[in-house]
DSSP file (Angstrom, degrees, kcal/mol; ACC not computed):
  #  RESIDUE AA STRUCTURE BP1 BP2  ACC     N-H-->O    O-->H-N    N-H-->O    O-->H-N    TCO  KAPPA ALPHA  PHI   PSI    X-CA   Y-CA   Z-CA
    1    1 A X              0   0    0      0, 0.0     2,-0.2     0, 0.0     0, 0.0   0.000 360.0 360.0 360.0 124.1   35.5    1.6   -2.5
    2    2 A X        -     0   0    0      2,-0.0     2,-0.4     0, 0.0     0, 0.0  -0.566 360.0-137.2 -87.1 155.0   33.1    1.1    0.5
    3    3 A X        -     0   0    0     -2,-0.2     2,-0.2     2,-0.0     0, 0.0  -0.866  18.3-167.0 -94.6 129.0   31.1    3.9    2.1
    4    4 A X        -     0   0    0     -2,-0.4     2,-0.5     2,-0.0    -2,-0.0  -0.633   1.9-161.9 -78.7  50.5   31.1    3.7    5.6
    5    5 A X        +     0   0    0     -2,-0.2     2,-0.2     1,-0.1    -2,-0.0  -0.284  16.3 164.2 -90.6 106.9   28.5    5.9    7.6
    6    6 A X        -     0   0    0     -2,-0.5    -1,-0.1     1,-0.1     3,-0.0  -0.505  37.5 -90.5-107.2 171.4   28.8    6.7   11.1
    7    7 A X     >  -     0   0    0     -2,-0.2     4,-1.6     1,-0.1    -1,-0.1  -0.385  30.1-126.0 -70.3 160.3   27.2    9.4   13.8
    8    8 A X  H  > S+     0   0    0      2,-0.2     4,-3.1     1,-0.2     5,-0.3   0.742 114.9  60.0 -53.8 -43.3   28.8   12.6   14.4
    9    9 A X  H  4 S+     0   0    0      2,-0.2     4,-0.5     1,-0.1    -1,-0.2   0.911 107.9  44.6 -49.1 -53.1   28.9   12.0   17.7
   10   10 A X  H  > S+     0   0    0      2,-0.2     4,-2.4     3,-0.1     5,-0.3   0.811 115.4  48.2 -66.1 -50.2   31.3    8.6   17.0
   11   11 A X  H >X S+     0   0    0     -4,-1.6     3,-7.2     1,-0.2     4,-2.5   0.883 104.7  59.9 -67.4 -63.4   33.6   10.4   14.4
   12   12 A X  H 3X S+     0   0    0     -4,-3.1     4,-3.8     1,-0.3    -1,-0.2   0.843 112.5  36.4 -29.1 -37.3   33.9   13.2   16.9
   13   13 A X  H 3> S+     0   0    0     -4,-0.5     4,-1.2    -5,-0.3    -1,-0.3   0.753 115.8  55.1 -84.3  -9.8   35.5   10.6   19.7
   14   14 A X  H <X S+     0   0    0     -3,-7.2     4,-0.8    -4,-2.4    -1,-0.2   0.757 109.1  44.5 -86.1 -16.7   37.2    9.0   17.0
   15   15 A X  H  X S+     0   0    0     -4,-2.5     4,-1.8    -5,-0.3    -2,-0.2   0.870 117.4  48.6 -85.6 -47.2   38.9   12.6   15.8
   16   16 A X  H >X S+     0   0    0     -4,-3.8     3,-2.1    -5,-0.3     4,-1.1   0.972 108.9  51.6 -55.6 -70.9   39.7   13.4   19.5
   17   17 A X  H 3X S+     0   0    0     -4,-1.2     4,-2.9     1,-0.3    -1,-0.2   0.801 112.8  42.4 -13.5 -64.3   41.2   10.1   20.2
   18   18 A X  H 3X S+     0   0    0     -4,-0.8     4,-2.7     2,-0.2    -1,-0.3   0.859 111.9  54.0 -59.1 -34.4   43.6   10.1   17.3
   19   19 A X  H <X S+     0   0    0     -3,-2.1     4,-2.6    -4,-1.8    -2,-0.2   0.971 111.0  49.4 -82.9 -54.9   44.5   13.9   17.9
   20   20 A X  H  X S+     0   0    0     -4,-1.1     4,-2.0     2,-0.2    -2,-0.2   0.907 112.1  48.0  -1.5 -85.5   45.4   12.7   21.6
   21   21 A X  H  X S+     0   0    0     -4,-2.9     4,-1.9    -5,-0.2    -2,-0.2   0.881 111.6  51.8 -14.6 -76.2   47.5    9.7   20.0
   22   22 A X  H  X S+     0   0    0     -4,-2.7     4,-2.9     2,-0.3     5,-0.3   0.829 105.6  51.7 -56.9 -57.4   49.1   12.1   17.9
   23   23 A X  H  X S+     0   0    0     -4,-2.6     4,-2.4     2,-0.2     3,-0.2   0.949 109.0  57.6 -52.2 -70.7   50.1   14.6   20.9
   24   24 A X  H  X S+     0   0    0     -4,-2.0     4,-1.4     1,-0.2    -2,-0.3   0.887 103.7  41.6  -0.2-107.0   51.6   11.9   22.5
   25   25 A X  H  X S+     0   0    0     -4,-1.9     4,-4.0     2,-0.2    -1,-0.2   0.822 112.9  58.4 -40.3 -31.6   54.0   10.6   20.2
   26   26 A X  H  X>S+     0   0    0     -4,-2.9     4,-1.5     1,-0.3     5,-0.6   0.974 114.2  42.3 -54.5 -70.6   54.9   14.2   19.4
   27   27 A X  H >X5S+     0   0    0     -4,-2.4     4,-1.7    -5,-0.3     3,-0.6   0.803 112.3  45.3  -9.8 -74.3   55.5   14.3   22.8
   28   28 A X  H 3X5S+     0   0    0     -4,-1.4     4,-1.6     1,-0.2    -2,-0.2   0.964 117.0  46.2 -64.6 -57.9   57.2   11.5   23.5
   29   29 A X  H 3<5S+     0   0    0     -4,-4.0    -1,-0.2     1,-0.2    -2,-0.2   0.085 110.2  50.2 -98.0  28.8   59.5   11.8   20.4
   30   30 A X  H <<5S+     0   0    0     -4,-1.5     4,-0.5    -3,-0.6    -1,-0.2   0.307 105.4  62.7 -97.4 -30.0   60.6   15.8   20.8
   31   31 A X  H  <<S+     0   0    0     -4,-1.7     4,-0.4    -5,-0.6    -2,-0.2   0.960 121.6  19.0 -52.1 -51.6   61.4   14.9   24.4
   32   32 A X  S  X S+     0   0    0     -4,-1.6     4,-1.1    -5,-0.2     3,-0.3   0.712  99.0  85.4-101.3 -10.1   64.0   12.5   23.1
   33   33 A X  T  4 S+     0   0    0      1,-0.2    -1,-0.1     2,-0.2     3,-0.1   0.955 100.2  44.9 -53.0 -47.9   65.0   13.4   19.4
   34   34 A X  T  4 S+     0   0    0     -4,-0.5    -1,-0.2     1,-0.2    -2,-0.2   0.724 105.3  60.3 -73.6 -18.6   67.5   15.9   20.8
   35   35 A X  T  4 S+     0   0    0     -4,-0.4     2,-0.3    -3,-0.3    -1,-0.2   0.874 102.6  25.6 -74.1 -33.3   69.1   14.0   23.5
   36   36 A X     <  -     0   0    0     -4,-1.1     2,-0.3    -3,-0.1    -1,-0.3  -0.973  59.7-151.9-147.1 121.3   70.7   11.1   22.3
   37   37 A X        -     0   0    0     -2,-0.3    40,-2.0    -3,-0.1    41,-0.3  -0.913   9.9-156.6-100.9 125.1   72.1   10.3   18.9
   38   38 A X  E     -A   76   0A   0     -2,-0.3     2,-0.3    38,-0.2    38,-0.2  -0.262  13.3-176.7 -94.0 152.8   72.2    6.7   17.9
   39   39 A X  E     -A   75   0A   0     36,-1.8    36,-3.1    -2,-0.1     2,-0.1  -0.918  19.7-123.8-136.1 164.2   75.2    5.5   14.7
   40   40 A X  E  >  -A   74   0A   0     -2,-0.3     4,-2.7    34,-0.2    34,-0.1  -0.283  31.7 -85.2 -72.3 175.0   75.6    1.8   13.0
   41   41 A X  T  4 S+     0   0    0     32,-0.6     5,-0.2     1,-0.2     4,-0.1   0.958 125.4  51.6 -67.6 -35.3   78.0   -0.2   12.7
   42   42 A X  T  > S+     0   0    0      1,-0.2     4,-1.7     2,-0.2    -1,-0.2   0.975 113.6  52.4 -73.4 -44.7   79.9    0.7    9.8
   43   43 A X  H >> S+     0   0    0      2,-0.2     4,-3.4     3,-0.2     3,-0.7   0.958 107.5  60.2 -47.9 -50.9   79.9    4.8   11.7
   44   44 A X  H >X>S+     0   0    0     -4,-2.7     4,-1.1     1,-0.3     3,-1.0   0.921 112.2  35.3 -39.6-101.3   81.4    2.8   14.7
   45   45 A X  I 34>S+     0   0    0      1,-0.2     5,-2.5     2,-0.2    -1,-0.3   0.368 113.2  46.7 -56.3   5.6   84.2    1.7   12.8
   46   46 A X  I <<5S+     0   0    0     -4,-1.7    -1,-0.2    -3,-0.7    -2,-0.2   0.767 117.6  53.9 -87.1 -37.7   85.2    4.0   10.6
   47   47 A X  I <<5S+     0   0    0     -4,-3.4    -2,-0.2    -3,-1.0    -3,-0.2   0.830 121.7  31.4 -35.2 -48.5   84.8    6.4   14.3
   48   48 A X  I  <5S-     0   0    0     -4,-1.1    -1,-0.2    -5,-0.2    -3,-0.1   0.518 107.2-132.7-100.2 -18.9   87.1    4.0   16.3
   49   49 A X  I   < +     0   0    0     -5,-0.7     2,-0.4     1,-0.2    -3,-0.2   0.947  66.7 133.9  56.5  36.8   89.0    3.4   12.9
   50   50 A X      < -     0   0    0     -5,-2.5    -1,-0.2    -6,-0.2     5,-0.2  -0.965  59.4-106.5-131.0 146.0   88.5   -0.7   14.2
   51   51 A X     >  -     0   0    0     -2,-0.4     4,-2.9    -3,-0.1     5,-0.1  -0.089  28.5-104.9 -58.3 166.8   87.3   -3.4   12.0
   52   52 A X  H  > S+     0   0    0      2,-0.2     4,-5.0     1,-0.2     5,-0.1   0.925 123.6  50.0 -51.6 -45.5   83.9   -5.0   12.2
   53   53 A X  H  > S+     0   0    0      2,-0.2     4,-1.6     1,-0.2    -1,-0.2   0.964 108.5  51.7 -52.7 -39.4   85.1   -8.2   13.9
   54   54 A X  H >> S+     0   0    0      1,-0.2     4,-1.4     2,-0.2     3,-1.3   0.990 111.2  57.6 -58.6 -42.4   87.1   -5.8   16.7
   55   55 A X  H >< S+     0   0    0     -4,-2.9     3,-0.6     1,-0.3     4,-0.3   0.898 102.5  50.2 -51.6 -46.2   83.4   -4.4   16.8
   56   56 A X  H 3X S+     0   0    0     -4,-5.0     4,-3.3     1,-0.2    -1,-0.3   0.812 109.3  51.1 -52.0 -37.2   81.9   -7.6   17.6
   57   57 A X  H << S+     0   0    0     -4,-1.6    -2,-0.2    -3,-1.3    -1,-0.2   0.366 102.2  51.1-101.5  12.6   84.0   -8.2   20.2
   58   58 A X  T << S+     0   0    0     -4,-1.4     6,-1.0    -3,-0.6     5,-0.3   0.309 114.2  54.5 -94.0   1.2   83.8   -5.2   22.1
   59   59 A X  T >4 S+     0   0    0     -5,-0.4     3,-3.6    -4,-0.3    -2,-0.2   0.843 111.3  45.6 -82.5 -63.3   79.9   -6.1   21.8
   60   60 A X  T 3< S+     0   0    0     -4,-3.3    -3,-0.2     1,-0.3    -2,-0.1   0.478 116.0  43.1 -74.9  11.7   80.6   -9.3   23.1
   61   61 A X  T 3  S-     0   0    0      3,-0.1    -1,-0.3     0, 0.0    -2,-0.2   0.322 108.2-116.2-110.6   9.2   82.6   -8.3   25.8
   62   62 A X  S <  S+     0   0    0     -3,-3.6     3,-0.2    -4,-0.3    -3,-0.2   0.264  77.7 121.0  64.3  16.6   80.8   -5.6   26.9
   63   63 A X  S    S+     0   0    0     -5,-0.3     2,-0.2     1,-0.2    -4,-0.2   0.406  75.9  41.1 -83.0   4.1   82.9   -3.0   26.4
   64   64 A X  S    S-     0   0    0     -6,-1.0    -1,-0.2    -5,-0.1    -2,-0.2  -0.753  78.3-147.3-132.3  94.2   80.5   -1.0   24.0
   65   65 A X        +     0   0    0     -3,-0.2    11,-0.4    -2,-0.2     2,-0.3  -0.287  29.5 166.0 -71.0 146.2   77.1   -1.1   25.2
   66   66 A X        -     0   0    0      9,-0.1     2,-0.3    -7,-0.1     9,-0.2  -0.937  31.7-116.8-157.6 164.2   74.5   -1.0   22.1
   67   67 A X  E     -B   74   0A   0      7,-3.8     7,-1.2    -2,-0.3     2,-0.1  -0.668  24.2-149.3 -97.2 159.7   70.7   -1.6   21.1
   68   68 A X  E     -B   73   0A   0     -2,-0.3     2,-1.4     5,-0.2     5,-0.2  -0.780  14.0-179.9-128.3  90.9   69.5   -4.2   18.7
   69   69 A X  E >   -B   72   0A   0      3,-2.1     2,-1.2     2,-0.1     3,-0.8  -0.643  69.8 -37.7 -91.4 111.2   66.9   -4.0   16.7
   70   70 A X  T 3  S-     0   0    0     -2,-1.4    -2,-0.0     1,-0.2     3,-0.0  -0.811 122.3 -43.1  79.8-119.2   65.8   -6.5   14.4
   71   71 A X  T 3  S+     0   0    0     -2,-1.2     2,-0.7     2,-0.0    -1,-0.2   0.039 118.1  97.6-125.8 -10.3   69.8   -7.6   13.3
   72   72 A X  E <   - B   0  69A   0     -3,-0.8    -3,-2.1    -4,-0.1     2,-0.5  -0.555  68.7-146.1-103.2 150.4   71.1   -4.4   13.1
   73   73 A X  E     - B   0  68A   0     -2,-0.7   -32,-0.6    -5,-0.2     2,-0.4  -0.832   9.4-156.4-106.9 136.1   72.9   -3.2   16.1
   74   74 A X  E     -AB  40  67A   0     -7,-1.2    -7,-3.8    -2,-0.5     2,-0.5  -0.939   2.1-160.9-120.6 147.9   72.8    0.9   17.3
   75   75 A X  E     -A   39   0A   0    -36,-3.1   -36,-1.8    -2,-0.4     2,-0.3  -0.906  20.3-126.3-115.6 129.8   75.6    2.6   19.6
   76   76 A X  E  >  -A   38   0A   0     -2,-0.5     4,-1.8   -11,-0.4   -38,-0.2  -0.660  18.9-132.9 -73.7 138.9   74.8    6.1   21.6
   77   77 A X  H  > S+     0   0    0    -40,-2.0     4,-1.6    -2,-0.3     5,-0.2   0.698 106.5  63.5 -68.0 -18.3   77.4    8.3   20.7
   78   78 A X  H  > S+     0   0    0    -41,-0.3     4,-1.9     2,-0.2    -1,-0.2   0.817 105.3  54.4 -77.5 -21.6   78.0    9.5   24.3
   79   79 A X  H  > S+     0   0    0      1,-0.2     4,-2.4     2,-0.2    -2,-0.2   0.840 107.1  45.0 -82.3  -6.8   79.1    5.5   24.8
   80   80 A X  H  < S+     0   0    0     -4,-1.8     4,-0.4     2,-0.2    -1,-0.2   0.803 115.6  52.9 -99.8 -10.7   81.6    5.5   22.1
   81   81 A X  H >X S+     0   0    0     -4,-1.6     3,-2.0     2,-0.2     4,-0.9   0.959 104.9  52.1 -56.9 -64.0   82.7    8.9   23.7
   82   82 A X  H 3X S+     0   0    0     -4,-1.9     4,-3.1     1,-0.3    -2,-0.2   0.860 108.0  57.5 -10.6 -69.4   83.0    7.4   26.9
   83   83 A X  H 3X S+     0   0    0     -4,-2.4     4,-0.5     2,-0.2    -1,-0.3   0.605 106.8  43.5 -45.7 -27.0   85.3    4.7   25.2
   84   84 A X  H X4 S+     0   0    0     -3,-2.0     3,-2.0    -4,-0.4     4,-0.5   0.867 111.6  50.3-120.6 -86.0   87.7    6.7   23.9
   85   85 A X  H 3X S+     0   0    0     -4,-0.9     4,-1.4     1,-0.3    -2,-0.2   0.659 109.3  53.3 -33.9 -34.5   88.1    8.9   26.8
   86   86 A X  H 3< S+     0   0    0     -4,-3.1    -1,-0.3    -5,-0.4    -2,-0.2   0.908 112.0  47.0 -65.0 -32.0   88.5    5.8   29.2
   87   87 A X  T XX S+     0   0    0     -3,-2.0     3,-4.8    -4,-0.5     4,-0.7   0.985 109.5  54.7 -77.6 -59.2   91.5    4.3   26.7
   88   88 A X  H 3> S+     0   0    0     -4,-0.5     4,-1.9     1,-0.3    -1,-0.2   0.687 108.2  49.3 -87.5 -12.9   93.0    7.6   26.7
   89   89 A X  H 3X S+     0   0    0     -4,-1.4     4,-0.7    -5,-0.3    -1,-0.3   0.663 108.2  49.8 -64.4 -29.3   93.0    7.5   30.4
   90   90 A X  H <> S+     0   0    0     -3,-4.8     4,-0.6    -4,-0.2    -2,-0.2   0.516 107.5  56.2-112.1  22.9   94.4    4.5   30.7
   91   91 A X  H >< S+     0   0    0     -4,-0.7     3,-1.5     2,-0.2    -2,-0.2   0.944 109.3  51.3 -60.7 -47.2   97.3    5.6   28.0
   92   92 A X  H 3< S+     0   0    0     -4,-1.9    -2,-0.1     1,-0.3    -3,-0.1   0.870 106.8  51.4 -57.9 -42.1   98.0    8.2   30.2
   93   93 A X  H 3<        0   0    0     -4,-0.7    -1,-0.3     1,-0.3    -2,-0.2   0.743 360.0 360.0 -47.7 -44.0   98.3    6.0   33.1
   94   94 A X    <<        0   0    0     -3,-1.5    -1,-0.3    -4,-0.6    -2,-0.2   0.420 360.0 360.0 -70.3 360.0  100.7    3.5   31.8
């Protein structure tokens, strides 16, 4: 293990900095942990009760808007609300 020795002065701005940082994310992610809850695919379809493929192709038609991260794909639960109220609007309708 190296010893490292710096001034007081230096750690101090290095301890503020970080505590800064830190306040920040907190910040940033208690502003949004409660607003919008993200699911996967497999919650999507067992929610919609529609296979993966049907899932793919509401992707790729835009009819369920989603994130992608990496390969895995996330839906807000306010769109897949959204979805199902609009189909049951246009049951009614018919």
């Amino acid at each position: 293990m190296d010893i490292v020795a710096i001034e007081s002065k230096t750690f101090e701005q290095m301890k503020g900095r970080f505590e800064e940082f830190s306040r920040q994310i907190k910040n940033l992610c208690g502003e949004n942990q409660d607003k919008e809850k993200w699911v996967g695919n497999e919650d999507v379809c067992s929610l919609l009760q529609i296979s993966p493929r049907t899932l793919q192709s509401y992707r790729d038609n835009g009819i369920l808007p989603y994130s992608q991260i990496g390969r895995k794909c996330y839906y807000r639960v306010s769109d897949i609300e959204n979805l199902v109220s609009q189909s049951q609007i246009n049951k009614e309708q018919q």
